[in-house]
C-alpha positions in Angstrom: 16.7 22.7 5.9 14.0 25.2 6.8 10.7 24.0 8.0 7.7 25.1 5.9 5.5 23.5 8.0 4.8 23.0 12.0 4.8 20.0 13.5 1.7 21.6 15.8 0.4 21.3 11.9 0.6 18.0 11.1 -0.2 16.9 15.1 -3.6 18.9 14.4 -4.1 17.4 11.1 -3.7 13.5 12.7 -6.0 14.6 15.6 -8.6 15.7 13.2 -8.7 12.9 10.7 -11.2 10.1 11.1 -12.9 7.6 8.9 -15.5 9.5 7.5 -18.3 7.6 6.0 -21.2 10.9 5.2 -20.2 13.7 3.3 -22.1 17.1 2.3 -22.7 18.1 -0.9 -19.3 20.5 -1.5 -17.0 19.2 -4.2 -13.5 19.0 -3.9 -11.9 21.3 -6.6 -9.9 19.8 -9.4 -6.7 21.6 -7.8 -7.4 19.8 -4.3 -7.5 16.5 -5.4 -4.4 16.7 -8.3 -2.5 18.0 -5.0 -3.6 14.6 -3.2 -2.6 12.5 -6.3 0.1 13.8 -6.9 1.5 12.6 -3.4 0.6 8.9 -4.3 2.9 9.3 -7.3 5.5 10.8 -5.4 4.8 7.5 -3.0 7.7 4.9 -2.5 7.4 1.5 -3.7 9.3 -1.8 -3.4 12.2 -1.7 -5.5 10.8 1.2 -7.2 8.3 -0.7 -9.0 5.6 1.5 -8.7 3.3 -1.5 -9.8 0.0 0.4 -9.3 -2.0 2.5 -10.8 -4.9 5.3 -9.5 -8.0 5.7 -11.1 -10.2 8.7 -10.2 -14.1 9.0 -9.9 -15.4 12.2 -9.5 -19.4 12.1 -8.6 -20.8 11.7 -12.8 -18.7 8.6 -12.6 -19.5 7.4 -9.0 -23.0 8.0 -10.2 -22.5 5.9 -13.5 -21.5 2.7 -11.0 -22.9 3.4 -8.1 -26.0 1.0 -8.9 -23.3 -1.6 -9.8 -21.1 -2.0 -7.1 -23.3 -1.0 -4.0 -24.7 -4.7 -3.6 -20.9 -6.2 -3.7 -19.4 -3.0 -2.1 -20.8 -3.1 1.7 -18.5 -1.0 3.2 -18.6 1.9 1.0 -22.7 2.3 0.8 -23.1 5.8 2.3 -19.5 7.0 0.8 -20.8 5.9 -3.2 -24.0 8.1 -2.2 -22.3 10.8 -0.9 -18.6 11.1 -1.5 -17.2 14.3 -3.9 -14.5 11.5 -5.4 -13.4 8.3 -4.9 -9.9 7.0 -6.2 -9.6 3.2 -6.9 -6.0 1.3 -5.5 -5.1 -1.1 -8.7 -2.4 -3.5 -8.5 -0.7 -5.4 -10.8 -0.5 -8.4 -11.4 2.5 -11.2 -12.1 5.2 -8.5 -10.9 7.8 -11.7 -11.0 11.2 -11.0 -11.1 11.9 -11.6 -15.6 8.7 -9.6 -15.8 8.2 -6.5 -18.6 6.7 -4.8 -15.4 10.2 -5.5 -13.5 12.4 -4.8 -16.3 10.8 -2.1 -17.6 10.9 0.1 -13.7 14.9 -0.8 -14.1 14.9 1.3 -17.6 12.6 4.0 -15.9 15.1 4.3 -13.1 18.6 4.9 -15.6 19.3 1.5 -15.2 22.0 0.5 -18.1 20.9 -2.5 -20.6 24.3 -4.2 -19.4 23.4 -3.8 -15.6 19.8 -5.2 -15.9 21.2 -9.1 -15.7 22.7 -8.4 -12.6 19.7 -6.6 -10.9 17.2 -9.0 -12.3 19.2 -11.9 -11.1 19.2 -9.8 -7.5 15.4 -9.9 -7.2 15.1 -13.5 -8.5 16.7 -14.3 -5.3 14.5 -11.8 -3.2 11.4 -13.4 -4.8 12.2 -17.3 -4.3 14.5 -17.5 -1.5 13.2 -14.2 0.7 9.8 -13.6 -0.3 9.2 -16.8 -1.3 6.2 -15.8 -3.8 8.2 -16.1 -7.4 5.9 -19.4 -8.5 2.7 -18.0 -6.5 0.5 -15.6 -8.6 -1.9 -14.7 -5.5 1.8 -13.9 -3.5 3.2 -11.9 -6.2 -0.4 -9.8 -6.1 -0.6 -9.4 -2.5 2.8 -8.4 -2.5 2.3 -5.3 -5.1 -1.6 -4.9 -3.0 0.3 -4.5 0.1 2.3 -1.3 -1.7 -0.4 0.5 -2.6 -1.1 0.8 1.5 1.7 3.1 1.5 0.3 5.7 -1.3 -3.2 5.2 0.5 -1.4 6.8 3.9 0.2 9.5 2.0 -3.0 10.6 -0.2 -5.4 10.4 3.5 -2.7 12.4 5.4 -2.0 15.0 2.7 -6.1 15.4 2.5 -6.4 15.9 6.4 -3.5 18.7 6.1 -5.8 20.5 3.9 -9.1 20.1 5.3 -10.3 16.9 3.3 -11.5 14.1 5.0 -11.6 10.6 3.5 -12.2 7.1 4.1 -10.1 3.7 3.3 -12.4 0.9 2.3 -12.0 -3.0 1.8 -15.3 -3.8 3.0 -16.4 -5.4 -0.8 -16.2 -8.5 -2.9 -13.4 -8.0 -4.6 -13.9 -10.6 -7.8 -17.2 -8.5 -8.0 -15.6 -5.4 -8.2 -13.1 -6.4 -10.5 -15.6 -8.1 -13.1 -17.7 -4.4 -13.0 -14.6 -2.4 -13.2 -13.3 -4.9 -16.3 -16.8 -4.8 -17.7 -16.8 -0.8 -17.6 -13.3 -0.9 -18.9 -11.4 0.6 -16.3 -9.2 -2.1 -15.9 -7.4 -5.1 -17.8 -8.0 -7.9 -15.8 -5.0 -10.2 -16.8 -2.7 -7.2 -15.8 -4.2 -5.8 -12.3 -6.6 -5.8 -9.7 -8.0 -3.6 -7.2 -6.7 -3.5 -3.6 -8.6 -1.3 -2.2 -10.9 2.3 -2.6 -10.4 5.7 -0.9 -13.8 8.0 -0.2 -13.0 12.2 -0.4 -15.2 14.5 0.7 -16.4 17.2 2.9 -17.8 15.9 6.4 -21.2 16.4 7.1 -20.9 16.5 10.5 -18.4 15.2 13.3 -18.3 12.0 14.3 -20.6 10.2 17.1 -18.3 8.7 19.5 -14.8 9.8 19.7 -11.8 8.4 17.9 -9.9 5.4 20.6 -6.9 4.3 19.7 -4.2 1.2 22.1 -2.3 3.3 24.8 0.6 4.4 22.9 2.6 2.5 25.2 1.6 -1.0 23.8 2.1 -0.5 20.2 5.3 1.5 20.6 8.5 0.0 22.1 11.9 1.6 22.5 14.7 -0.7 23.2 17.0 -0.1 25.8 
């Protein structure tokens, strides 16, 4: 397979990309972030459940909340004044193995009608034996939050390899957030939640201090 792109690229890309929490007034273009999107949706999920769901802000609607979830959203108060879009992580909810959600990603995938017993039957015992989350509503959330993680790395990467920066945030109250995103109708409560917000913008200037990370010898190990 021919390589369309260096790995000097993506290297450069990953030495580049920080949290950024300022942003100057250029917008992304419509183009830029469908590119990034489309890259969660691509994304792989457990058991191809794809039990999410992206919703975009550009600044009109960031502006149209912003007064809303600033007091219960403390780590995003310089993004929501400044960012060109933000995208909110929703997860669903009660993703239990005899779910509609379950059965209907079965039928999505080309799944037969006569094989769906047998798979469902499969993840009843990943749930309560492995997992161990089946009767647990918070489990069976966490464990469909915890996917969304993996479409948050792909959408900040893909950004970085085209100039974007971004930033991943938790820092808010998430029943708060949820209430003001049900109240605005965004979201059906009894179906998902949000696990967490992305920031996109344009930098307005590099960071303070530089970026630190472990020596790369204590986080990773080869085995002889």
């Amino acid at each position: 397979m021919t390589q369309s792109i260096s790995k000097e690229a993506i290297r450069t890309a990953y030495d580049r990309r920080v949290a950024v929490r300022v942003y100057n007034e250029e917008t992304i273009s419509k183009e830029d972030m469908e590119f990034i999107l489309d890259t969660a949706w691509l994304s792989p999920s457990s058991v191809g459940l794809e039990g999410w769901r992206f919703v975009v802000l550009d600044r009109k609607h960031i502006e149209e909340l912003r007064d809303s979830l600033k007091p219960v959203a403390w780590g995003a108060g310089p993004q929501l004044d400044t960012a060109s879009h933000f995208v909110l992580l929703l997860a669903a909810k009660n993703a239990r193995y005899d779910s509609q959600i379950i059965k209907d990603s079965l039928l999505r995938r080309g799944i037969t009608d006569e094989d769906v017993p047998a798979r469902l039957g499969l993840y009843k015992d990943f749930q309560e034996r492995d997992q161990k989350v089946a009767d647990d509503p918070r489990a069976l959330f966490d464990w469909t939050a915890k996917q969304t993680y993996i479409a948050m790395g792909n959408m900040m990467t893909t950004a970085a390899m085209i100039g974007i920066d971004s930033c991943p945030i938790e820092g808010f109250t998430y029943d708060a957030v949820n209430d003001i995103l049900a109240d605005a109708g965004i979201i059906d409560s009894d179906k998902e939640g949000i696990a967490s917000m992305i920031s996109f913008g344009y930098r307005l200037k590099d960071p303070k201090h530089p970026r630190s990370r472990k020596p790369r010898q204590e986080v990773i190990t080869w085995l002889d």
